[in-house]
C-alpha positions in Angstrom: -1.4 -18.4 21.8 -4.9 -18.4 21.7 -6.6 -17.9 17.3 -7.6 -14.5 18.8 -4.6 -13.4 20.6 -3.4 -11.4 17.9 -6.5 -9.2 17.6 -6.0 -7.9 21.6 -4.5 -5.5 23.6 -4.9 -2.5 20.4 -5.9 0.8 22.1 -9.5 1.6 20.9 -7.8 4.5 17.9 -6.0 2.2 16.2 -9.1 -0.2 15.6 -11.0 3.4 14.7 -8.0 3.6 12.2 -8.1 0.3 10.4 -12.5 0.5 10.6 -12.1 3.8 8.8 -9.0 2.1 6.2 -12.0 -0.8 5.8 -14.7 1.2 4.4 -12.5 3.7 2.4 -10.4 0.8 0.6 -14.2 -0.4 0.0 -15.0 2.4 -1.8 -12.0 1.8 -3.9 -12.6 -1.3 -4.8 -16.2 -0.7 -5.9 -14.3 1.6 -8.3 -10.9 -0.2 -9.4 -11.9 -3.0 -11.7 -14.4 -0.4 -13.5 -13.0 3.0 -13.8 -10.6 2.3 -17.0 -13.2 0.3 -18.4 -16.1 3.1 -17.8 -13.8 6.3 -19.7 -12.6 4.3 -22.2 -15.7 2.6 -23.3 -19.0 4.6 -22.1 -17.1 8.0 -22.2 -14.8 7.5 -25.0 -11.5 9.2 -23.5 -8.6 7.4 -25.9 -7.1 4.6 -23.7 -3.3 7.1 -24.0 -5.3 9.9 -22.4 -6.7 7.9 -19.9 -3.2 6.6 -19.5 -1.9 10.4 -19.0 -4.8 10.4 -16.4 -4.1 7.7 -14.1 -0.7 8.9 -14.4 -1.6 12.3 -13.3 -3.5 10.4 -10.4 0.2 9.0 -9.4 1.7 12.3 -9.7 -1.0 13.8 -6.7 -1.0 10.6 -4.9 3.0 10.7 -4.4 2.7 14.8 -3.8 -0.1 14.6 -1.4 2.2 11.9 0.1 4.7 14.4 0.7 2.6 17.2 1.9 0.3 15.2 4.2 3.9 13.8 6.1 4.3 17.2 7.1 1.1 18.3 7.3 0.8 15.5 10.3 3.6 16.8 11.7 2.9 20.3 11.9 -0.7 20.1 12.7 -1.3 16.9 14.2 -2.7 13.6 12.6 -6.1 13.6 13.0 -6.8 16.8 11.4 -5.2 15.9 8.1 -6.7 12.6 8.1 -10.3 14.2 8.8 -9.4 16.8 5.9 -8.5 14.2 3.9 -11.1 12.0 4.0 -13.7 15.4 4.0 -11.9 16.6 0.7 -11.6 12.8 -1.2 -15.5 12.9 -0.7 -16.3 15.5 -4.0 -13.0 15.3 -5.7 -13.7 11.2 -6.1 -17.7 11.8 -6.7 -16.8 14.1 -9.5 -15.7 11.3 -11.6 -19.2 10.6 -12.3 -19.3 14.3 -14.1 -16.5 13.7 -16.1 -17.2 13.7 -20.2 -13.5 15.0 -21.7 -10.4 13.5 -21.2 -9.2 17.6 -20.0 -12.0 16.5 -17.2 -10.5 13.1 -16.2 -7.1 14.3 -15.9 -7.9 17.4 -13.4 -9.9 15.2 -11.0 -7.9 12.4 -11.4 -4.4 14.6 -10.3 -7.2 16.7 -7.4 -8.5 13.2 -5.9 -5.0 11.9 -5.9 -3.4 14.9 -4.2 -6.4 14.8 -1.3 -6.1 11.2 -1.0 -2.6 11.1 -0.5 -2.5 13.4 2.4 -4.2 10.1 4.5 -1.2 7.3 4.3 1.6 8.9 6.4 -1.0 10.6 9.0 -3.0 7.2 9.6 0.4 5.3 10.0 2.1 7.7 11.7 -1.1 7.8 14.1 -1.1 4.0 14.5 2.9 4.2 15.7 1.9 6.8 18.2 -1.1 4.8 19.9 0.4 1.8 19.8 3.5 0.1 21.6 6.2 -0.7 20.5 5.4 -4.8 20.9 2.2 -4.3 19.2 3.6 -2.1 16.2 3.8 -4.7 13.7 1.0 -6.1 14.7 -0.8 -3.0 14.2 0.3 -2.0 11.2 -0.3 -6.2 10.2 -4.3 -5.5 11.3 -4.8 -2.1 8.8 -3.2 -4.5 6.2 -5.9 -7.3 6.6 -8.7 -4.6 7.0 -7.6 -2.9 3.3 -7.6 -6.2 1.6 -10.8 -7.2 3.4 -11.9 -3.8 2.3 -10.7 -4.3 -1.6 -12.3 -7.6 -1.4 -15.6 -6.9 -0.9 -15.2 -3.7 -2.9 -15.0 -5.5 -6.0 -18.1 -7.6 -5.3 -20.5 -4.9 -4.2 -19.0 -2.7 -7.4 -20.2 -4.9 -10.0 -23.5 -5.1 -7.9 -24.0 -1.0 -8.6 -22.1 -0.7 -12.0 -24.7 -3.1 -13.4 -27.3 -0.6 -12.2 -25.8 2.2 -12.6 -22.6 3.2 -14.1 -21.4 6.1 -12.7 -22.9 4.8 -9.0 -19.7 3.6 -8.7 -17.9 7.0 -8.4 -20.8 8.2 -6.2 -20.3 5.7 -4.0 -17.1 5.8 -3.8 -17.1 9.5 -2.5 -19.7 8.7 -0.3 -17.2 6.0 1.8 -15.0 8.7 1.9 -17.2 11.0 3.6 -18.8 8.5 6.2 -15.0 7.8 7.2 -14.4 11.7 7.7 -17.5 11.3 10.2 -16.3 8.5 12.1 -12.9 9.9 12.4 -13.9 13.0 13.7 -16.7 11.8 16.1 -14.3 8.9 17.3 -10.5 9.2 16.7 -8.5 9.9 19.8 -5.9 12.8 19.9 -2.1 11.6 19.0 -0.2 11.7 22.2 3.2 11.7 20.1 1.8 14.5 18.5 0.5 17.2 21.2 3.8 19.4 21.0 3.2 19.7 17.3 -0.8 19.9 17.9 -0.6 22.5 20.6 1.4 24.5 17.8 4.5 24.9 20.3 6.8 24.3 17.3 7.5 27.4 14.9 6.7 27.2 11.2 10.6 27.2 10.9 11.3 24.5 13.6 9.0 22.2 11.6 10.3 22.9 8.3 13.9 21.8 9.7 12.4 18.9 10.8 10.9 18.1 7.8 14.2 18.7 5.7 16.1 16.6 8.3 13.7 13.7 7.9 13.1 13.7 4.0 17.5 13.3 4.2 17.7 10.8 6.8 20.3 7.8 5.6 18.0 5.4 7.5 14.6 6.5 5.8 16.3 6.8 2.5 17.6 3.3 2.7 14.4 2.1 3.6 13.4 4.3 0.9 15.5 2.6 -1.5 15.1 -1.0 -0.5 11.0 -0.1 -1.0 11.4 0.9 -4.5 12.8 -2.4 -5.3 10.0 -4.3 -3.1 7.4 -2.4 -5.1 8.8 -3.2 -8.5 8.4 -6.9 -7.6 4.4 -6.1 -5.9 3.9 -4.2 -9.1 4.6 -7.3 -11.5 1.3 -9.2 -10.1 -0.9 -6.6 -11.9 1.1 -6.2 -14.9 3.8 -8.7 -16.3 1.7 -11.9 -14.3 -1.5 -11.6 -16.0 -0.2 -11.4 -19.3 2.1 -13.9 -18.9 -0.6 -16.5 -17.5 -3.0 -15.7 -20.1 -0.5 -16.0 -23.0 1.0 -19.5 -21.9 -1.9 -20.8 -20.3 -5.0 -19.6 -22.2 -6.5 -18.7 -19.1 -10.3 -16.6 -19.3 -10.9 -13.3 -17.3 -12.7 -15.3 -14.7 -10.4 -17.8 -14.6 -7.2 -15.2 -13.9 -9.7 -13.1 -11.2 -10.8 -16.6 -9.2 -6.9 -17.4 -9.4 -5.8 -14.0 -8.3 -8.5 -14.0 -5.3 -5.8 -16.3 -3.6 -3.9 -12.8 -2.6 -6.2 -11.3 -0.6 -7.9 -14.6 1.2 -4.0 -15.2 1.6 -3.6 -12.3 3.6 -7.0 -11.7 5.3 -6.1 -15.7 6.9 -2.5 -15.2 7.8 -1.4 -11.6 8.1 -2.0 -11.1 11.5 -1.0 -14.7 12.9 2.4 -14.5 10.6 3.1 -10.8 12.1 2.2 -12.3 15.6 5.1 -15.5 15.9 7.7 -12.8 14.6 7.2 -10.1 17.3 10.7 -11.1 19.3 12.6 -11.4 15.9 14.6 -8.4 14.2 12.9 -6.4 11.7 15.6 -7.1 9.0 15.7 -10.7 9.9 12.1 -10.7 9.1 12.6 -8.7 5.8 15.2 -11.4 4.7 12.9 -14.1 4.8 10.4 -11.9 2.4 13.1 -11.4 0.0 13.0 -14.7 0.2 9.6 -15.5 -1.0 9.8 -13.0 -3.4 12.9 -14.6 -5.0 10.8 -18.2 -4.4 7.9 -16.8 -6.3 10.2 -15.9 -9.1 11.6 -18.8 -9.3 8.4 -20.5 -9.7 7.0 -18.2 -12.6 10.1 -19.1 -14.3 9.4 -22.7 -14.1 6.3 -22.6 -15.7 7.3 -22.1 -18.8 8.0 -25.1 -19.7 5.4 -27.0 -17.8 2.3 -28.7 -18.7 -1.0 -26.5 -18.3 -2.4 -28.0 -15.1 1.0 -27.7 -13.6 1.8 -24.4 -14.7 -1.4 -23.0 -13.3 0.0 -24.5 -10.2 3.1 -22.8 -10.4 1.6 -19.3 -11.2 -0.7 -20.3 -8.0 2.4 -21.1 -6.0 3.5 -17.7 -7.2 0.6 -16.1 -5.8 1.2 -17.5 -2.5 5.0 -17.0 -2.2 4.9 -13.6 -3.0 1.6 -13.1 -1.0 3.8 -14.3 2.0 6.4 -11.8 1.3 4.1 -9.1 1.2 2.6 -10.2 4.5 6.5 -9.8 6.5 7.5 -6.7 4.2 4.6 -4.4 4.7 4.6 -4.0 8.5 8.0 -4.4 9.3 8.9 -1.9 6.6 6.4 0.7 8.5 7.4 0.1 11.8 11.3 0.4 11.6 10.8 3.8 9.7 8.2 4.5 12.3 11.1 4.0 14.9 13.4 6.3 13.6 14.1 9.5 14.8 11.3 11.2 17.0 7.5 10.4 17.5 6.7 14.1 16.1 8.5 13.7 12.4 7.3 10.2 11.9 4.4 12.0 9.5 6.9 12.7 7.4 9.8 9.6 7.7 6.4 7.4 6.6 5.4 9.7 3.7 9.0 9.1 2.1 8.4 5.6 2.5 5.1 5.9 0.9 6.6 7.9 -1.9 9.4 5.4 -2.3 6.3 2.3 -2.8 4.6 4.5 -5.8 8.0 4.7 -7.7 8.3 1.4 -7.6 4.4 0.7 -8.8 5.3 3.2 -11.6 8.5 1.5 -12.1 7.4 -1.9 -12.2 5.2 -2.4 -15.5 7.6 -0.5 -17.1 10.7 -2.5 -16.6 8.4 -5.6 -17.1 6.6 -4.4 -20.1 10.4 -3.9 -21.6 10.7 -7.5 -21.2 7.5 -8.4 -23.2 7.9 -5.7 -26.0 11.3 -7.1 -26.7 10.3 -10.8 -26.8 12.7 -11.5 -24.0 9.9 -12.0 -21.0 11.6 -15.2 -19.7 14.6 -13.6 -18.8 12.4 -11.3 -17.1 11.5 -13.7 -14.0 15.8 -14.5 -13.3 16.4 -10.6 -13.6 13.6 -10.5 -10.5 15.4 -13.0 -8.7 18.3 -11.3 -9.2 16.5 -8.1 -7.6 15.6 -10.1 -4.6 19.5 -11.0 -3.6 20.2 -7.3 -4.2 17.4 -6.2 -2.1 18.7 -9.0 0.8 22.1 -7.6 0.2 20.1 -3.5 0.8 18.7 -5.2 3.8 22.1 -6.7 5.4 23.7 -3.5 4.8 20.9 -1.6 6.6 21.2 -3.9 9.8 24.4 -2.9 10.6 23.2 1.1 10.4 20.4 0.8 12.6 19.9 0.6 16.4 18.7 -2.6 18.1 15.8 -0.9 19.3 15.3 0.4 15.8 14.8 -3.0 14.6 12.4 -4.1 17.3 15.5 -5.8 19.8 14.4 -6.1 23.4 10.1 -5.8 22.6 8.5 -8.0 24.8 5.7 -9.2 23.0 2.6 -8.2 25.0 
C-alpha cells in the first residue's frame, strides 16, 4: 500500500465534508483555550456561572444533537448542515457582546443548540457518499481534519487574542459562515437521502422512524458502550492534567507541549491505522481500543511511584495509548451505527450516538473529580481499567447481536 493510498478513491463530498469540519474545528480552537479565561477574567462572570454556562452550552449541544438527527432525516443532510453552519455564524460572534453572566448563558445554550444540529447530518452524509469499504476510512479522514483543525486553531487564537480579545469570538463565527458558503456552493445532494429530500415521507412516517431509531437495541448498545468510552476520553482534560501537575510539578507550557502528542498522534496515524483494519470486524477492532485504553490506565497508575523523568514518560505513554484507542474507537463506532437499519434514519441512529459521547464528557470529570475531592485519586486509574474490561465485555455482547455485514464482514477493501 502505497503512504497515499489511504487518501484515494473518496467521492469529491465527502473531502467537501471534512474541508468544511477543517475550518469550523479551526474556529473552535481559536476560541477553546481562551473563552473561560476571557469571562472569567476580562468580563468578570464568577467562574460557577460561567460553569452554569458551559453547561448550558452542553445542554443545546446534546438537544441540537437530537433535533438535527431528525432534521437530516426529514429534510435531507445538506440543508441542516448549511442551516447550521449559517445560524452558528451570529449565535458564536455574539460572544464578543456578552457583559453579564444572564448574557453568556443564553448564547452559550443558542450556539450549542445550532451547532449541534451539524454532527449527525455531516456523518450521516459521509455514510451515504461513501462505500461501505471506505466507511471507516472516511469517517478516519474527518477525524484527522478536526484535529488538524483544533491544532492550528489554538496557534492562530493566541495570535488574534493578543490583539484583540474578543477577535476571537468574531472569528470564530466568521469560520462558521465561510463553511455555510462552501457547503452550499459545493456539497453534493445525499443519494441515501432523496426519498426523505423529495419530501415523499409524511410528517408521521418520519416521526415513526425516528421513534424506532432513538429505541433501537443495537444503537442503544452502541449508545451505552459510548458513554463509557467518553468517560475514559473525558479524563485527558480533567483528572490527567491535575494529576501530572500535582506529582510532577509540571508548568502550563510544559503540560500543553506534552499534550500536543494527541493530535500529532492522530494527524500521523489515523488514517493509515483505519486503513490495515478495513477487512477486520468492527468489534474486533473496538477490542483492541479497549485495550489501549485499559494500557493507558495502567500506565498512569504506574507513575505514581516513579521517578520524575520516568513518570513524565509514563503520563507520555498515556498519551499515546489512549491516543491509539481513540484512533480505532471513533470510526468504527460511526460506521457500525451508520450500518444499522436504513440509509434514510441514519441522521438520527448517529445523533444518539452523538448524544451518548456528551454524557460521557459530562460524566467524566465528575466521576474523576470524586476521586481527587476524596483523596482517593490512585484508585481512580484501576477503577478505569476496570471500565475498560466492562466496556470489552459491552463490546463481546454486542458482536453476537449484530449482522456480519453490520460489522463490516465481507468489505472488500477498495
Amino acid at each position: 500500500m502505497s503512504r497515499f493510498a489511504s487518501l484515494r478513491g473518496f467521492d469529491r463530498g465527502v473531502w467537501v465534508v471534512a474541508i468544511a469540519r477543517f475550518v469550523n474545528v479551526l474556529g473552535s480552537g481559536m476560541v477553546y483555550p481562551f473563552a473561560t479565561l476571557y469571562f472569567y477574567r476580562e468580563v468578570g462572570i464568577p467562574f460557577t456561572l460561567v460553569g452554569t454556562g458551559l453547561f448550558a452550552n452542553s445542554l443545546g449541544l446534546a438537544t441540537g444533537t437530537l433535533v438535527g438527527g431528525f432534521l437530516a432525516d426529514r429534510y435531507g443532510r445538506r440543508p441542516v448542515m448549511v442551516a447550521s453552519m449559517a445560524l452558528a455564524a451570529p449565535s458564536l460572534a455574539a460572544y464578543a457582546l456578552v457583559t453579564t453572566a444572564v448574557e453568556f448563558t443564553v448564547v452559550a445554550a443558542i450556539a450549542g443548540l445550532v451547532l449541534g444540529l451539524f454532527a449527525p447530518a455531516s456523518q450521516a452524509m459521509v455514510a451515504d457518499l461513501s462505500t461501505d469499504a471506505q466507511r471507516e476510512r472516511a469517517y478516519a479522514l474527518l477525524k484527522v481534519a478536526s484535529n488538524a483543525g483544533f491544532g492550528s486553531g489554538f496557534v492562530l487564537g493566541g495570535v488574534i487574542y493578543g490583539v484583540t480579545r474578543t477577535g476571537v469570538f468574531v472569528a470564530n463565527g466568521a469560520t462558521s459562515a465561510v463553511v455555510a458558503v462552501v457547503l452550499l456552493a459545493l456539497l453534493p445532494r445525499s443519494p441515501a437521502a432523496d426519498r426523505i429530500e423529495t419530501g415523499v415521507a409524511s410528517l408521521r412516517e418520519t416521526l415513526a422512524a425516528w421513534g424506532r431509531s432513538v429505541t433501537h437495541p443495537t444503537i442503544l448498545g452502541l449508545a451505552a458502550l459510548n458513554v463509557g468510552f467518553a468517560v475514559m476520553y473525558a479524563q485527558m482534560n480533567s483528572t490527567i492534567p491535575v494529576h501530572t501537575e500535582a506529582a510532577f510539578g509540571l508548568t502550563s507550557e510544559q503540560l500543553g507541549t506534552l499534550f500536543v502528542i494527541n493530535p500529532l498522534v492522530i494527524v500521523v496515524f489515523q488514517l493509515p491505522i483505519v486503513s490495515r483494519i478495513s477487512a477486520w470486524r468492527r468489534t474486533r477492532g473496538l477490542l483492541v481500543s479497549v485495550g489501549f485504553w485499559a494500557l493507558s490506565f495502567v500506565a498512569v497508575a504506574l507513575s505514581n511511584a516513579a521517578p520524575w523523568a520516568l513518570g513524565v514518560a509514563l503520563v507520555g505513554a498515556f498519551l499515546v495509548l489512549r491516543t491509539l484507542g481513540e484512533i480505532l474507537h471513533a470510526p468504527l463506532v460511526t460506521s457500525l451505527a451508520s450500518d444499522v437499519g436504513p440509509a434514510a434514519e441514519r441522521g438520527t441512529k448517529l445523533s444518539v450516538i452523538e448524544v451518548a459521547k456528551r454524557l460521557g464528557f459530562g460524566i467524566g470529570p465528575v466521576v474523576g473529580g470524586l476521586f481527587f475531592d476524596y483523596g482517593v485519586d490512585h484508585l481512580l486509574w484501576p477503577a478505569l481499567v476496570v471500565l475498560s474490561l466492562g466496556i470489552g465485555a459491552g463490546v463481546v455482547a454486542l458482536e453476537r447481536r449484530i449482522t456480519p455485514g453490520q460489522n463490516g464482514v465481507g468489505v472488500a477493501a477498495e
